[in-house]
N, C-alpha and C positions, 0 to 999 in steps of 0.2 A: 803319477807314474810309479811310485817306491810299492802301492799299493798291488798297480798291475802285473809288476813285477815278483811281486811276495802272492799272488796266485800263482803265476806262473812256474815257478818256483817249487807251489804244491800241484804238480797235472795228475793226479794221481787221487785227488780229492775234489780242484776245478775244475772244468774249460772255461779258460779267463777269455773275457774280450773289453777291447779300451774304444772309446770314445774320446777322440781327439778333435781340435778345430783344425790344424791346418794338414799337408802333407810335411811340413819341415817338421812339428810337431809328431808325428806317426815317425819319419824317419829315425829323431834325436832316440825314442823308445826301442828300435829294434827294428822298425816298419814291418811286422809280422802282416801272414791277411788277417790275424783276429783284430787290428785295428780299424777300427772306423771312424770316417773324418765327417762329421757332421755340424751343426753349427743349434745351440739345445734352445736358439730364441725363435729359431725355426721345428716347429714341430713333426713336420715331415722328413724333415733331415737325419733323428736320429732314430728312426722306425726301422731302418734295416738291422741296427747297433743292438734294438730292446728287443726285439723280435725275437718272442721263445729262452729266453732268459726267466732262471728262476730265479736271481736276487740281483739289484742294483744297489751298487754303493757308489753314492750322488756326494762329489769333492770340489763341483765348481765352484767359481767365486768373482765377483768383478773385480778387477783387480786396479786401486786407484793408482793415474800414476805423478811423477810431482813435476810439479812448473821446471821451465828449463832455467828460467832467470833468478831461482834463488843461489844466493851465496852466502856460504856459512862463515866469512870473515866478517860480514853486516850483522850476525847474527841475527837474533828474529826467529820464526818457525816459518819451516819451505809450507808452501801449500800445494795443494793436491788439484786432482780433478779427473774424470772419466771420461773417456772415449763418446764420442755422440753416439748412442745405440749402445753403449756398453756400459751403461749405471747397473747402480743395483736392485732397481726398479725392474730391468728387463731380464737381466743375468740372474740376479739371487731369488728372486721373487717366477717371474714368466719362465725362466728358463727352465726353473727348479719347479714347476707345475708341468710344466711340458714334460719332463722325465717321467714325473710321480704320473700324468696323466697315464705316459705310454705303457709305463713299467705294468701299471693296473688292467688296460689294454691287452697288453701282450700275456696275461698272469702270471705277474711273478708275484712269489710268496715272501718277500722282506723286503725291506728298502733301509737301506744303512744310510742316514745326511750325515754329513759333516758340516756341524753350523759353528757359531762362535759364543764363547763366553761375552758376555758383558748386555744381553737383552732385553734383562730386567729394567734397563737404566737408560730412559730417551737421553740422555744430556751427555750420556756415552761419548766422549772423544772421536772415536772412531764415525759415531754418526754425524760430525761437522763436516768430515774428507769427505773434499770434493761438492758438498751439499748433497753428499748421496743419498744420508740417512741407511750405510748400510746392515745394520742391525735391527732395522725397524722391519725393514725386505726379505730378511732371512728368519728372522721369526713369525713373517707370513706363509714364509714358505713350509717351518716347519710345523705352524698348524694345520696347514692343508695337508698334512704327511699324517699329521695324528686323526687327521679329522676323516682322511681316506679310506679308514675300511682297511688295509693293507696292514701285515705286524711288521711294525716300523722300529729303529733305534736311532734315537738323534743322538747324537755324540757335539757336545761345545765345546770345541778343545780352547784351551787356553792358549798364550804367547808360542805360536810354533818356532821350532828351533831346528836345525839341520847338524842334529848332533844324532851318534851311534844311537842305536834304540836296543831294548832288552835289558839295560843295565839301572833302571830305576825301579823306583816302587811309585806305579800308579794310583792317583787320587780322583777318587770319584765325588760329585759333591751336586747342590741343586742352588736355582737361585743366585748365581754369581757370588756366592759364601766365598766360594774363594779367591775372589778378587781383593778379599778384604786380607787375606793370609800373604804368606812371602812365596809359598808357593802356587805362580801363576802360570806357569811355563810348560812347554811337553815337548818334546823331543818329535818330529814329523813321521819320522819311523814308527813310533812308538800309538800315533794315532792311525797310522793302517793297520799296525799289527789288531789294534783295538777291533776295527772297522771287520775285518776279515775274521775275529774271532764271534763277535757278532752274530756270525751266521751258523756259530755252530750251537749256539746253546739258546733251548727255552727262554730260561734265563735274562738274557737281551731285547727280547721282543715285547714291545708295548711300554720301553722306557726310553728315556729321555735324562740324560745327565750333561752336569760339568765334567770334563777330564784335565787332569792335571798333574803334575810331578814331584816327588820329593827332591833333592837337589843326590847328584849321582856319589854314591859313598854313604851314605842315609839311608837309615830302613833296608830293607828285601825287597831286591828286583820282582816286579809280580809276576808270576806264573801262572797261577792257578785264576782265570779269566773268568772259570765258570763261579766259583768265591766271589770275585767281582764284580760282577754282574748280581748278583744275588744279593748285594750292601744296595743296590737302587732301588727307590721304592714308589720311584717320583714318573708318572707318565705322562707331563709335560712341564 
C-alpha cells in the first residue's frame, strides 16, 4: 500500500492501479476504482488489474501466521504455520508466475519483485516457518522473472521495519553479504521508494540485489537512485 500510495501521490508521472485480495483490503487503501481485488493463485482473476500496464511492481508474500497456544511465560520459540492454500508454494512461487505470466501477456515493459534477503542459505530460519521453505519459493519465483525475457529488478530487502523512509543511507549488496554485517534492516518506505525508482532508470533493469540500511544519523540519506543503481553489477 505505502507503494500505491507514493504512485499516486506522483499522477503526473503514473496512473497507479493496486491489486488487492479482498474488498475490506481496497476499502482500508482508499477503495479508489483503480483498485482491483483479485486473488494472483488464480490466474484469471488478476487479468483485468495487468491489463495494458506498462510496469508491475510484484510485493506479495505468504504471510506465516503463529499457533494460538504459544505462551511466552513457558518460554520456548512460538511456531508458525500457513493457511491451507496459502504456503509459499502457492503465494511466493504460483502466484508470483501467474503476475510475471500476465504482466508478459499484457506487455509490460519491467517487473520490479520484491523478494527477501537470506536465499543463498536452504538452513535459513525463515525456511523452517511453518515447513514452508519460504525462501526456497521466492527464489523460484525470482528466476522465472530473470529467465522471462522481461527487464526485470529483483530487490531483497532485508528486516523491514515501519519506520519514516528518506532519512537513511541505502545499502546495496549481493549474496546475503550483508547478513553477515550489523546492517540488516530497511525501513518499508524506504523499499517502495526503491521499487518505484526502479522504473525510472536504465540503470535498474536486468539487476538483481540485497537492499539494506545504515542505521538513521550515519552516512547521507541516498538520493541520487540513479548512482545506486549503477554500484549493482550482479543480475541474479
Amino acid at each position: 500500500q505505502i507503494v500505491y500510495k507514493k504512485l499516486k501521490e506522483r499522477s503526473e508521472q503514473y496512473a497507479a492501479r493496486g491489486l488487492v485480495r479482498t474488498e475490506e483490503s481496497k476499502q482500508k487503501i482508499g477503495g479508489a476504482d483503480d483498485l482491483f481485488i483479485g486473488d494472483i493463485r488464480d490466474s484469471n482473476s488478476i487479468i483485468p488489474a495487468i491489463q495494458g500496464i506498462d510496469a508491475l511492481i510484484i510485493l506479495t508474500s505468504a504471510v506465516p501466521k503463529m499457533k494460538p497456544d504459544f505462551d511466552p511465560a513457558k518460554g520456548g520459540r512460538p511456531e508458525f504455520y500457513f493457511e491451507e492454500g496459502a504456503y509459499p508454494e502457492q503465494v511466493d512461487w504460483i502466484g508470483q508466475k501467474n503476475q510475471i505470466d500476465a504482466a508478459k501477456a499484457a506487455g509490460a515493459k519491467q517487473i520490479v519483485l520484491v523478494g527477501s534477503m537470506g536465499g543463498t542459505n536452504l538452513n535459513h530460519p525463515l525456511n523452517s516457518l511453518g515447513n514452508g521453505n519460504i525462501l526456497v519459493w521466492k527464489r523460484k519465483a525470482e528466476q522465472y522473472l530473470a529467465d522471462s525475457g522481461i527487464p526485470y529488478t529483483i530487490i531483497r530487502a532485508g528486516g523491514l521495519q515501519d519506520k519514516e523512509g528518506g532519512i537513511r543511507e541505502l545499502l546495496v549488496g549481493k549474496d546475503d553479504e550483508l547478513l553477515q554485517t550489523e546492517t540488516r534492516t530497511i525501513a518499508r518506505a524506504d523499499v517502495a521508494e526503491v521499487c518505484i525508482q526502479a522504473l525510472q532508470f536504465e540503470e535498474a533493469k536486468f539487476k538483481a540485489f540485497d537492499l539494506a540500511s545504515k542505521p538513521e544519523g550515519t552516512g547521507t540519506p541516498t538520493k541520487d537512485f540513479k548512482a545506486l543503481f549503477s554500484q549493482i553489477t550482479t543480475r541474479f
